[in-house]
PQR file of N, CA, C, O and H, with PARSE charges and radii, in Angstrom:
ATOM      1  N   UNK A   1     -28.687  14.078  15.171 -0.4000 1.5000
ATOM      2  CA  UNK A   1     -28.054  14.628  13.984 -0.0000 2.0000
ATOM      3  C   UNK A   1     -28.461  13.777  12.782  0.5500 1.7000
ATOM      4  O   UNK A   1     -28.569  12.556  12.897 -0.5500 1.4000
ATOM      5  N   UNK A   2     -28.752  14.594  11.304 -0.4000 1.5000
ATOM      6  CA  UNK A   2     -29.891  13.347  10.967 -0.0000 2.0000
ATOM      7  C   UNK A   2     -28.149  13.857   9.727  0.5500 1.7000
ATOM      8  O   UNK A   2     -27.352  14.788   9.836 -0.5500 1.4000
ATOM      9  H   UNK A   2     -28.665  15.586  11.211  0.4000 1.0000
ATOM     10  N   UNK A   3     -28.241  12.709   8.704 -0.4000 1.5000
ATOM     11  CA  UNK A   3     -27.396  12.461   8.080 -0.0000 2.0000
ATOM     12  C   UNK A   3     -26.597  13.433   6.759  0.5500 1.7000
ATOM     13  O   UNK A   3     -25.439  13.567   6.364 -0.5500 1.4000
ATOM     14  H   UNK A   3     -28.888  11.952   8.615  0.4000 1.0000
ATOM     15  N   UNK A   4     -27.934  13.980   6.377 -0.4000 1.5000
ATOM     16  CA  UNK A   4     -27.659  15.499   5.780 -0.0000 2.0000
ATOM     17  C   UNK A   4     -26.657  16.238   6.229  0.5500 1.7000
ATOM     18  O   UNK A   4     -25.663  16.445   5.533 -0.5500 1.4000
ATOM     19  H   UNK A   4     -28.875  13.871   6.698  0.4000 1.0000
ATOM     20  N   UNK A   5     -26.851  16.887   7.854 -0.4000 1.5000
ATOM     21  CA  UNK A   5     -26.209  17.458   8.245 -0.0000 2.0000
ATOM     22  C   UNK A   5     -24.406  16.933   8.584  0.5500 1.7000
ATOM     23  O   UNK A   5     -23.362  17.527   8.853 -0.5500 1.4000
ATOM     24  H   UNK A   5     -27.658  16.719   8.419  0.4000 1.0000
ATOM     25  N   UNK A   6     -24.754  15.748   8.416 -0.4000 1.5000
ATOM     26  CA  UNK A   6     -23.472  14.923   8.766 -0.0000 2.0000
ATOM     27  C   UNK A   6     -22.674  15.420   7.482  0.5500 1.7000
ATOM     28  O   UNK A   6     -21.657  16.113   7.500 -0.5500 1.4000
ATOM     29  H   UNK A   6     -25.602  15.266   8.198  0.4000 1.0000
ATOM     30  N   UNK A   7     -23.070  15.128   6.818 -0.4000 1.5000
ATOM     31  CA  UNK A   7     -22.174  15.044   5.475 -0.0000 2.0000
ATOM     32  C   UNK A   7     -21.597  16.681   5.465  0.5500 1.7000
ATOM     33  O   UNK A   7     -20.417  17.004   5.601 -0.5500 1.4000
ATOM     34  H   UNK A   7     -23.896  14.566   6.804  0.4000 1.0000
ATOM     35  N   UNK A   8     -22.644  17.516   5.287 -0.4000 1.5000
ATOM     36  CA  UNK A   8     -22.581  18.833   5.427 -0.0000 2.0000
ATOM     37  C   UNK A   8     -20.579  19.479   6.302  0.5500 1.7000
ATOM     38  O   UNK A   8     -19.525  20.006   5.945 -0.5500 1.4000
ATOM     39  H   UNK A   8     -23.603  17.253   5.176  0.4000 1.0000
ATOM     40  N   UNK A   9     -21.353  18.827   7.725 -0.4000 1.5000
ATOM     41  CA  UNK A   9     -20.342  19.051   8.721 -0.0000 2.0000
ATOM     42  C   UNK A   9     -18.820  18.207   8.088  0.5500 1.7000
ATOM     43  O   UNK A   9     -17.733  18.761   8.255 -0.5500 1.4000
ATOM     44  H   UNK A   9     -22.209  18.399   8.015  0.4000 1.0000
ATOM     45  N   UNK A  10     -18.895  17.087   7.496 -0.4000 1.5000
ATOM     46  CA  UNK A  10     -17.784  16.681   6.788 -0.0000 2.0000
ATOM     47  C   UNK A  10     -17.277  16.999   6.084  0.5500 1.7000
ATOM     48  O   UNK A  10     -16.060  16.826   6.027 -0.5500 1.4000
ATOM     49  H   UNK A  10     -19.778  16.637   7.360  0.4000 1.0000
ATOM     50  N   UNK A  11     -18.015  17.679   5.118 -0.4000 1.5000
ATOM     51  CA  UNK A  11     -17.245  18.717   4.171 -0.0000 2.0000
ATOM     52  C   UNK A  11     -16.700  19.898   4.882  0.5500 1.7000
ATOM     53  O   UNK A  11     -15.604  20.164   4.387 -0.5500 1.4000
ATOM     54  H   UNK A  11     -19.004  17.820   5.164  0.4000 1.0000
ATOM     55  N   UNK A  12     -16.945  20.549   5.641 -0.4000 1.5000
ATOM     56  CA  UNK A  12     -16.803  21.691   6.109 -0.0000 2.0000
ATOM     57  C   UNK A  12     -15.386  21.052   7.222  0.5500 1.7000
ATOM     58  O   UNK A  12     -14.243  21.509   7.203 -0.5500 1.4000
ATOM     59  H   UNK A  12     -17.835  20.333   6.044  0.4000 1.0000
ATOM     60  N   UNK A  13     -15.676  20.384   7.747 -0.4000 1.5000
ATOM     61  CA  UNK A  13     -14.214  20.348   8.179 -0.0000 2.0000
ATOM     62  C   UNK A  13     -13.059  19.483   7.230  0.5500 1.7000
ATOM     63  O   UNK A  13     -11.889  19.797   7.450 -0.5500 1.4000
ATOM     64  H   UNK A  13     -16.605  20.013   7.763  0.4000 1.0000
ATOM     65  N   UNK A  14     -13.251  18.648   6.417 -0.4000 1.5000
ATOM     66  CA  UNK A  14     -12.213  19.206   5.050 -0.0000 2.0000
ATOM     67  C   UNK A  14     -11.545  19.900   4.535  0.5500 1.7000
ATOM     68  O   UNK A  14     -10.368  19.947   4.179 -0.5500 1.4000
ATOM     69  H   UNK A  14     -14.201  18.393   6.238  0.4000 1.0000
ATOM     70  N   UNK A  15     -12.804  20.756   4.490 -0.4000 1.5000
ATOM     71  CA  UNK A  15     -11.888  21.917   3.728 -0.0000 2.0000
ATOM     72  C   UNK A  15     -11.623  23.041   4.610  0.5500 1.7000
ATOM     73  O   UNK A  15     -11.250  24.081   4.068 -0.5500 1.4000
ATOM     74  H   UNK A  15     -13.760  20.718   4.779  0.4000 1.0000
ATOM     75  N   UNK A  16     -11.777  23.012   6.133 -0.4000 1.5000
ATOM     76  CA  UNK A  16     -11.445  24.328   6.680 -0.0000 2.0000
ATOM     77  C   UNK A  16     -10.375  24.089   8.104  0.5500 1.7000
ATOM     78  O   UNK A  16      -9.571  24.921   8.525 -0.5500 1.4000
ATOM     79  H   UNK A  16     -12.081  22.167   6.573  0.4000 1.0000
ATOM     80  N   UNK A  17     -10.614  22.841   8.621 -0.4000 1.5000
ATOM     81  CA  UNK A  17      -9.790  22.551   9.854 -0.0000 2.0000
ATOM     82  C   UNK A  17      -8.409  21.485   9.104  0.5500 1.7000
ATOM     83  O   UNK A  17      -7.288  21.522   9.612 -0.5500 1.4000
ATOM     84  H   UNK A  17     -11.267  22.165   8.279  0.4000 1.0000
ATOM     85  N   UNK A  18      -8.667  20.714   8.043 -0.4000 1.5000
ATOM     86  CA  UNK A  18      -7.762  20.025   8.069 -0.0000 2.0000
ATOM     87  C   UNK A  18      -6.591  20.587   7.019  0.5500 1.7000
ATOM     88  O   UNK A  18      -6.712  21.275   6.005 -0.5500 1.4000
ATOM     89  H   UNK A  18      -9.578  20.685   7.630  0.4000 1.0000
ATOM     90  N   UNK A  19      -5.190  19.918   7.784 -0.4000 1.5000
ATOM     91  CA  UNK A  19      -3.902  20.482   7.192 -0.0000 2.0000
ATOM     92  C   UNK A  19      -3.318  19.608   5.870  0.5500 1.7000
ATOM     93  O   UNK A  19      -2.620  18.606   6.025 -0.5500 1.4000
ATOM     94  H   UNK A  19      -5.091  19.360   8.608  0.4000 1.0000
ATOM     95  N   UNK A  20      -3.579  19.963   4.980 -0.4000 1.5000
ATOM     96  CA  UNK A  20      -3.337  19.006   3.714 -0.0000 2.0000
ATOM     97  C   UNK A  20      -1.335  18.770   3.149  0.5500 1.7000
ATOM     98  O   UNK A  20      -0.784  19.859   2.986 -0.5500 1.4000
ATOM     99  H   UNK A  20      -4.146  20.777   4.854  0.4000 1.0000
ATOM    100  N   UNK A  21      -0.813  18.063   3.007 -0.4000 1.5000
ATOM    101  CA  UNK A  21      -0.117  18.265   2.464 -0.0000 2.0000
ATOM    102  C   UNK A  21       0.264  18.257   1.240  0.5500 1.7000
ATOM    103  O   UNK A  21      -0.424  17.678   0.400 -0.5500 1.4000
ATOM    104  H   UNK A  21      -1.260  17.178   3.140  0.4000 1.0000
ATOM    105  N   UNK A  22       1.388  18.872   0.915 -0.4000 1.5000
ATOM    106  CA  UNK A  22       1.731  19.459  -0.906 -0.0000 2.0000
ATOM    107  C   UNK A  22       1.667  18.525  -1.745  0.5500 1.7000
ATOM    108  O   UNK A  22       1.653  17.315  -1.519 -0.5500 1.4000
ATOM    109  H   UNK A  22       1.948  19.342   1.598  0.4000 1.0000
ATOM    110  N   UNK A  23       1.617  19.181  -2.937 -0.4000 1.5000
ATOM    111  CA  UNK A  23       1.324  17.880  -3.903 -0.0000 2.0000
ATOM    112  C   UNK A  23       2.760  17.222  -4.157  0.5500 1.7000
ATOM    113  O   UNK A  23       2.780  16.038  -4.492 -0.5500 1.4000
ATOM    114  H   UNK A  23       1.628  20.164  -3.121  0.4000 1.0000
ATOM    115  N   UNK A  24       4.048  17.972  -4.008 -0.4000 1.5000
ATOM    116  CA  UNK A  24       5.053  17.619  -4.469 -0.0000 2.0000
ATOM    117  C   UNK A  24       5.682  16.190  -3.199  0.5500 1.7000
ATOM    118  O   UNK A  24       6.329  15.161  -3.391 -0.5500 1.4000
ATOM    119  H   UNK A  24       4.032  18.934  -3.736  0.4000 1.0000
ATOM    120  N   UNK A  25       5.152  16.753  -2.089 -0.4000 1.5000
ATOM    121  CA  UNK A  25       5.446  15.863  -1.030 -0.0000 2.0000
ATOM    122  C   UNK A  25       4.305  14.326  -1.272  0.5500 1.7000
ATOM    123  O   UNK A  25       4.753  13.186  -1.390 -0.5500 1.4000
ATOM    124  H   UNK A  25       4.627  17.589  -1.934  0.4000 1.0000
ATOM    125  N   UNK A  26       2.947  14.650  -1.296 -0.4000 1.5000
ATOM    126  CA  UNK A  26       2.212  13.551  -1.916 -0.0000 2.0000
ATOM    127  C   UNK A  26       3.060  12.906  -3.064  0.5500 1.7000
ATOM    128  O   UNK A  26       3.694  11.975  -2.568 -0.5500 1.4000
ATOM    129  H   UNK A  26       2.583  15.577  -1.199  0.4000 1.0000
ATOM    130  N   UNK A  27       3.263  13.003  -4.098 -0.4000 1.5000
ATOM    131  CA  UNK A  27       3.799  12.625  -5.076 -0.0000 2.0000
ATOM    132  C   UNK A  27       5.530  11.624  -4.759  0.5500 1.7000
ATOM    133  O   UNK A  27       5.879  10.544  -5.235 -0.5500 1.4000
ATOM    134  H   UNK A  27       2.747  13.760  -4.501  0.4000 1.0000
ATOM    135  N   UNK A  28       6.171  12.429  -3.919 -0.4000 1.5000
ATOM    136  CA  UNK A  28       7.173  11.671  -3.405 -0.0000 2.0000
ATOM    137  C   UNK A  28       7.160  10.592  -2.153  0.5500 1.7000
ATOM    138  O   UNK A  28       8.022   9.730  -1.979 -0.5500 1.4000
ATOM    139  H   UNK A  28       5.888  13.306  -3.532  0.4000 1.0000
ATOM    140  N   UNK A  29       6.101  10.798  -1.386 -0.4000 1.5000
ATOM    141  CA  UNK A  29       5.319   9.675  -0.690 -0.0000 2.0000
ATOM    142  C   UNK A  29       5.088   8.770  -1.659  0.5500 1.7000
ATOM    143  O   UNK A  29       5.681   7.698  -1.535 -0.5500 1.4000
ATOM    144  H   UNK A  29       5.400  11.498  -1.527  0.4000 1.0000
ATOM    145  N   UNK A  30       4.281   8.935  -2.728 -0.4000 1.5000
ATOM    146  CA  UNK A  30       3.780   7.803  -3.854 -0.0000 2.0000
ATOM    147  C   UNK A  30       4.855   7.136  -4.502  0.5500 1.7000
ATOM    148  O   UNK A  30       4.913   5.947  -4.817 -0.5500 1.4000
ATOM    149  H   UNK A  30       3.799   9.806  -2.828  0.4000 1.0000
ATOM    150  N   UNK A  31       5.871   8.212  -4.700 -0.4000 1.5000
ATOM    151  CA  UNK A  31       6.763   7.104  -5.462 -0.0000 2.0000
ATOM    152  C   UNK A  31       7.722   6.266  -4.876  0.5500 1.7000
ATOM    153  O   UNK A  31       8.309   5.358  -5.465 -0.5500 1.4000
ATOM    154  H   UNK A  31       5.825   9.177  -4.444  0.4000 1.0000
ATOM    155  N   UNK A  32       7.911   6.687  -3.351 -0.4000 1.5000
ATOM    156  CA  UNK A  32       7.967   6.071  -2.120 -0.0000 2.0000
ATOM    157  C   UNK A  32       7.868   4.608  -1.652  0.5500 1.7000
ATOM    158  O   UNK A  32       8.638   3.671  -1.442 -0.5500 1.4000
ATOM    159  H   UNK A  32       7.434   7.425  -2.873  0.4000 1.0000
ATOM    160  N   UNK A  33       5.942   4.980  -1.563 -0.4000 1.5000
ATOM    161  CA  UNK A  33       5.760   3.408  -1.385 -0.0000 2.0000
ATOM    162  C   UNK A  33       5.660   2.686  -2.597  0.5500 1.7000
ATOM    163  O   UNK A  33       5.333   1.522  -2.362 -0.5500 1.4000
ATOM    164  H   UNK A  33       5.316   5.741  -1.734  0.4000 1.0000
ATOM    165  N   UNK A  34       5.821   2.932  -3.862 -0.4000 1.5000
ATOM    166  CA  UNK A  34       5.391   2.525  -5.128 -0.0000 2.0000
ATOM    167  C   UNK A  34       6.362   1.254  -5.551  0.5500 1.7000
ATOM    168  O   UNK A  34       6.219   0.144  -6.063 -0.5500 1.4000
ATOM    169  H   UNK A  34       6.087   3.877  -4.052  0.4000 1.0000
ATOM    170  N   UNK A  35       7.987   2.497  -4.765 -0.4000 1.5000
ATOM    171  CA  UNK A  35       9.326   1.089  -5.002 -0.0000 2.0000
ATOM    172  C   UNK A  35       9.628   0.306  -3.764  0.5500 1.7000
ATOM    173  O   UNK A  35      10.598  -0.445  -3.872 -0.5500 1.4000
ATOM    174  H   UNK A  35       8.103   3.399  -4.349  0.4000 1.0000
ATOM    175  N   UNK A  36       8.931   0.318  -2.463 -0.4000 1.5000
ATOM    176  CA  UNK A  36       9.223  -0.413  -1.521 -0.0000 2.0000
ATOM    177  C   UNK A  36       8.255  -1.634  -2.020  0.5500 1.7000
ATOM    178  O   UNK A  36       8.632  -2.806  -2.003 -0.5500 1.4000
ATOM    179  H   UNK A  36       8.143   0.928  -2.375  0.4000 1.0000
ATOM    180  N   UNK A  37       7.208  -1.297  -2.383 -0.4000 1.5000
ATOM    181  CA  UNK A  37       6.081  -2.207  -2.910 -0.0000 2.0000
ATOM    182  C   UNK A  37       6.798  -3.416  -3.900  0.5500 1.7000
ATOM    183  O   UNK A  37       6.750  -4.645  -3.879 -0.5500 1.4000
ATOM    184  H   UNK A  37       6.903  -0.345  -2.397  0.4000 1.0000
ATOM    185  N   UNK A  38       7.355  -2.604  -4.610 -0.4000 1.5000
ATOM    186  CA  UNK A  38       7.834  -3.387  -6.362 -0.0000 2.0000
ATOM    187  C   UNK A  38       9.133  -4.417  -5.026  0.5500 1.7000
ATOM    188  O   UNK A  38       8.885  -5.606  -4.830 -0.5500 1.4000
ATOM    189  H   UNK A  38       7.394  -1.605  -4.627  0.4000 1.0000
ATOM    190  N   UNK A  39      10.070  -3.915  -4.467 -0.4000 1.5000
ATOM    191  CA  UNK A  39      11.141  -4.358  -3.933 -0.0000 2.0000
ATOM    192  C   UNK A  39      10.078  -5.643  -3.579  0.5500 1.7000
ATOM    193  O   UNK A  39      10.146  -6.697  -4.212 -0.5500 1.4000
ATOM    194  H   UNK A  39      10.272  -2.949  -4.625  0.4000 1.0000
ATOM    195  N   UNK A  40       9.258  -5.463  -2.675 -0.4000 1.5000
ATOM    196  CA  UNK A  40       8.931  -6.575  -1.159 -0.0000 2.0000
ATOM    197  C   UNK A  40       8.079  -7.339  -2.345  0.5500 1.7000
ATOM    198  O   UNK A  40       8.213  -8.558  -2.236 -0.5500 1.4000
ATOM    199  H   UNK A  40       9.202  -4.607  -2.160  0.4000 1.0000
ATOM    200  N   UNK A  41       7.468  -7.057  -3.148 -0.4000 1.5000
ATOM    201  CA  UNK A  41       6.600  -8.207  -4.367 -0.0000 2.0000
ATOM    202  C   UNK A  41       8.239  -8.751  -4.890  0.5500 1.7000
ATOM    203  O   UNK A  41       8.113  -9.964  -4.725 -0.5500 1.4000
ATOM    204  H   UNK A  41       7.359  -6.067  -3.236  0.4000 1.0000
ATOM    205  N   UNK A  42       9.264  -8.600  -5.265 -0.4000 1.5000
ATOM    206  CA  UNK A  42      10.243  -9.075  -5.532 -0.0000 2.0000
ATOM    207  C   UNK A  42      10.862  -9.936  -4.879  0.5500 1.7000
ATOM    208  O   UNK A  42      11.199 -10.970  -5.457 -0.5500 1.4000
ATOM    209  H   UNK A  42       9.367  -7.615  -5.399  0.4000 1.0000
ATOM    210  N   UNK A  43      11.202  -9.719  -3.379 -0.4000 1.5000
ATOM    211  CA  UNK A  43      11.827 -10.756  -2.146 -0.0000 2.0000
ATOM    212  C   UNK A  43      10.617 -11.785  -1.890  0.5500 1.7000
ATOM    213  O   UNK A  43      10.989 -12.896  -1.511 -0.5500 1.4000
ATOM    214  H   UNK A  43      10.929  -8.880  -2.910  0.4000 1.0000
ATOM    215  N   UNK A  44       9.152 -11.590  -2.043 -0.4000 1.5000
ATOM    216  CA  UNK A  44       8.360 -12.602  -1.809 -0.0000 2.0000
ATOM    217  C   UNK A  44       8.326 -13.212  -3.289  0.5500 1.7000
ATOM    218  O   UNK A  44       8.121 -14.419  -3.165 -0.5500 1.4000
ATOM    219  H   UNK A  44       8.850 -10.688  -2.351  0.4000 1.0000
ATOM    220  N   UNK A  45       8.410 -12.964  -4.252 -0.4000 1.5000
ATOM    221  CA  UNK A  45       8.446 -13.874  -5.470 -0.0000 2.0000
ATOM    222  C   UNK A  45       9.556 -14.926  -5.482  0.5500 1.7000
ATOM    223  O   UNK A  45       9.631 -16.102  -5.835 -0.5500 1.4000
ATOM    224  H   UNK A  45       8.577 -11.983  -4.353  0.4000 1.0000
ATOM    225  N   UNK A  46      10.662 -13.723  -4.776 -0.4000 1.5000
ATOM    226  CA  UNK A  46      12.272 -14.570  -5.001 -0.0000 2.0000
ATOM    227  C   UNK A  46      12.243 -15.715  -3.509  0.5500 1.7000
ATOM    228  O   UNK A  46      12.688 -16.772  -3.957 -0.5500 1.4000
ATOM    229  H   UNK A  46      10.601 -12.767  -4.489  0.4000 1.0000
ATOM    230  N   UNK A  47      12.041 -15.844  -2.571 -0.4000 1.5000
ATOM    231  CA  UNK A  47      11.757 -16.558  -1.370 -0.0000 2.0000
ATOM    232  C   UNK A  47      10.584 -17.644  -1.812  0.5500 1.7000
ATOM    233  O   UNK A  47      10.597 -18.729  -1.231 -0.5500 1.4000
ATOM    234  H   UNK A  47      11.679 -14.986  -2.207  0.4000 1.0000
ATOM    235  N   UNK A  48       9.316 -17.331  -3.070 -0.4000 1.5000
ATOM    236  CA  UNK A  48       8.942 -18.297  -3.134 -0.0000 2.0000
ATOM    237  C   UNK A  48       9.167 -18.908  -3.932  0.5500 1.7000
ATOM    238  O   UNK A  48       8.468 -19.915  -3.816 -0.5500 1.4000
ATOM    239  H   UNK A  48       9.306 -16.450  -3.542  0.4000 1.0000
ATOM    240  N   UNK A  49       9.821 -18.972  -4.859 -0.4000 1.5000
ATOM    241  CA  UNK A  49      11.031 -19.200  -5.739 -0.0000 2.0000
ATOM    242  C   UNK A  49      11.906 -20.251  -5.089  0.5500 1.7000
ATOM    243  O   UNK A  49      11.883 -21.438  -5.414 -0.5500 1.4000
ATOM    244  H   UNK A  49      10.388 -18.154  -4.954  0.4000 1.0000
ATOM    245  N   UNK A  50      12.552 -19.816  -4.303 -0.4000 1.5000
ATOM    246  CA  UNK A  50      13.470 -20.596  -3.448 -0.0000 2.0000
ATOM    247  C   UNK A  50      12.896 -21.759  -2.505  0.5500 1.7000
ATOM    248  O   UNK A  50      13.515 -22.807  -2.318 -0.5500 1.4000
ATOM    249  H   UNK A  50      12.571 -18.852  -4.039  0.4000 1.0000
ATOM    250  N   UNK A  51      11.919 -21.533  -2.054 -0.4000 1.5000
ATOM    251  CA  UNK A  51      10.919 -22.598  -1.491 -0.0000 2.0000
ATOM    252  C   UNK A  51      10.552 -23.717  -2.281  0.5500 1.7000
ATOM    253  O   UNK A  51      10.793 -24.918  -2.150 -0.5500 1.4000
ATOM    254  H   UNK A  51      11.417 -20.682  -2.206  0.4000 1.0000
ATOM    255  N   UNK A  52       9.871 -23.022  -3.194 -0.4000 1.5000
ATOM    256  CA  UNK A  52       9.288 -23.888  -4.576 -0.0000 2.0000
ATOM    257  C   UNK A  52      10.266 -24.945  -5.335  0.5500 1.7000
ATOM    258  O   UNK A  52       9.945 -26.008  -5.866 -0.5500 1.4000
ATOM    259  H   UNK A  52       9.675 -22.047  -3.300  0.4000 1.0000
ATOM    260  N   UNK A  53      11.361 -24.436  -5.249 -0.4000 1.5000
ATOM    261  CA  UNK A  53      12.156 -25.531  -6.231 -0.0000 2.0000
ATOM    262  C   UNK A  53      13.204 -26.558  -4.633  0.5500 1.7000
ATOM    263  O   UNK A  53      13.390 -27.775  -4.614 -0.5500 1.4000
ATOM    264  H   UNK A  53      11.622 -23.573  -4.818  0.4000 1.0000
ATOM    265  N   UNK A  54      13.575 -25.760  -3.768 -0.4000 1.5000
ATOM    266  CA  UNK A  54      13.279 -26.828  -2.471 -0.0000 2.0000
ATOM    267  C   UNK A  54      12.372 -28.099  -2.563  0.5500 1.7000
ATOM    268  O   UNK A  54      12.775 -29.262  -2.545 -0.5500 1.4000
ATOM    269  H   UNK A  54      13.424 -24.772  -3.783  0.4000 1.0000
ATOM    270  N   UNK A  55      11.029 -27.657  -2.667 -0.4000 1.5000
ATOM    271  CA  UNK A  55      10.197 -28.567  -2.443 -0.0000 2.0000
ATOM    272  C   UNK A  55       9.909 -29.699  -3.913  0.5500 1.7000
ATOM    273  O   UNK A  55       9.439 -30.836  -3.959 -0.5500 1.4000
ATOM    274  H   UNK A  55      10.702 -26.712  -2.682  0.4000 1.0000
ATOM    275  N   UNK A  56      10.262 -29.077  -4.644 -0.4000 1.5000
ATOM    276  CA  UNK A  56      10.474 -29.721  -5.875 -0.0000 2.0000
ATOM    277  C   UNK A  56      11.373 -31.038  -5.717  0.5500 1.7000
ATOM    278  O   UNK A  56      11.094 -32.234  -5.626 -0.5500 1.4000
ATOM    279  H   UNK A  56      10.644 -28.153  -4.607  0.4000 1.0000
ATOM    280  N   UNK A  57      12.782 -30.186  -5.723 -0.4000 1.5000
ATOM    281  CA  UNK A  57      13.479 -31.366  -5.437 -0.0000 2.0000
ATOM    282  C   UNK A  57      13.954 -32.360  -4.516  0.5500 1.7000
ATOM    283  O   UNK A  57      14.838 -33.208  -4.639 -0.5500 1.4000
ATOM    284  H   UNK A  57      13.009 -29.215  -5.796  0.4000 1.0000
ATOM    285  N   UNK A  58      13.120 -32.058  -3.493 -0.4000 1.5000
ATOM    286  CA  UNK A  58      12.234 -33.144  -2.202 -0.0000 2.0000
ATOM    287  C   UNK A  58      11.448 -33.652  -2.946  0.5500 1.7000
ATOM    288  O   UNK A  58      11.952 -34.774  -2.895 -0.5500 1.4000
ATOM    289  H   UNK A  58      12.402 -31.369  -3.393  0.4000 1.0000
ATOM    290  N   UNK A  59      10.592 -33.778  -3.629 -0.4000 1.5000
ATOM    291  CA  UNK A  59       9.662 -34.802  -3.598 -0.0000 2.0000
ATOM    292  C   UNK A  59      10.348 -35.611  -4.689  0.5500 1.7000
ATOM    293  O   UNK A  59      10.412 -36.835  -4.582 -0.5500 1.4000
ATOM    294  H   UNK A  59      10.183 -32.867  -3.671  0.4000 1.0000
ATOM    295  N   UNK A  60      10.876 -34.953  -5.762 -0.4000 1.5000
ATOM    296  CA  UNK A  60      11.628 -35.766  -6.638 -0.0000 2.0000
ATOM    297  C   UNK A  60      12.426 -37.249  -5.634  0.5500 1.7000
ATOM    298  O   UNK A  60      12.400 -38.415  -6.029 -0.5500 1.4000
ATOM    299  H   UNK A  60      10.824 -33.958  -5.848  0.4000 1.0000
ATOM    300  N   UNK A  61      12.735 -37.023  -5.008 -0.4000 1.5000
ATOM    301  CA  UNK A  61      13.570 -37.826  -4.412 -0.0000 2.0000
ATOM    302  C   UNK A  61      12.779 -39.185  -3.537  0.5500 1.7000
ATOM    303  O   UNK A  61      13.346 -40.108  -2.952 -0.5500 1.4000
ATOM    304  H   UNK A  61      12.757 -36.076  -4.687  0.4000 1.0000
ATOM    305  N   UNK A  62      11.084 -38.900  -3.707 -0.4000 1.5000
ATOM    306  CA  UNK A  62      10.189 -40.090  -3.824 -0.0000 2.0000
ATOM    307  C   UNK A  62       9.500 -40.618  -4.477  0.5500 1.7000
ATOM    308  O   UNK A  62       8.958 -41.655  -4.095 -0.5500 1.4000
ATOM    309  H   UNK A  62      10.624 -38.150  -4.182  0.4000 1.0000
TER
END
C-alpha cells in the first residue's frame, strides 16, 4: 500500500465510518476539562506554596 492511497483511505473513513460527536457536547467537554485544568494548576500552585514557605522557614533556622 504505497502512501497516497493511505491517506486517501484515511479520509474516507473519517468522513464515512466514524461517529462524530455534537458540537454542543464537544464544547461542554471543553469547558469541562478547561475548569478541572484551572482547579488542579490551582491545588499544585497552592501545595507548592505550602512546601515552599515550609522549606523557607527550615532553612531560616540555619
Amino acid at each position: 500500500m504505497n502512501f497516497i492511497q493511505y491517506i486517501k483511505d484515511s479520509f474516507e473513513e473519517l468522513n464515512n465510518h466514524m461517529t462524530w460527536i455534537s458540537k454542543e457536547e464537544a464544547q461542554k467537554t471543553t469547558v469541562t476539562v478547561a475548569v478541572f485544568t484551572i482547579l488542579f494548576a490551582l491545588a499544585v500552585a497552592g501545595i507548592d506554596y505550602v512546601f515552599q514557605t515550609g522549606l523557607d522557614n527550615y532553612f531560616k533556622l540555619f
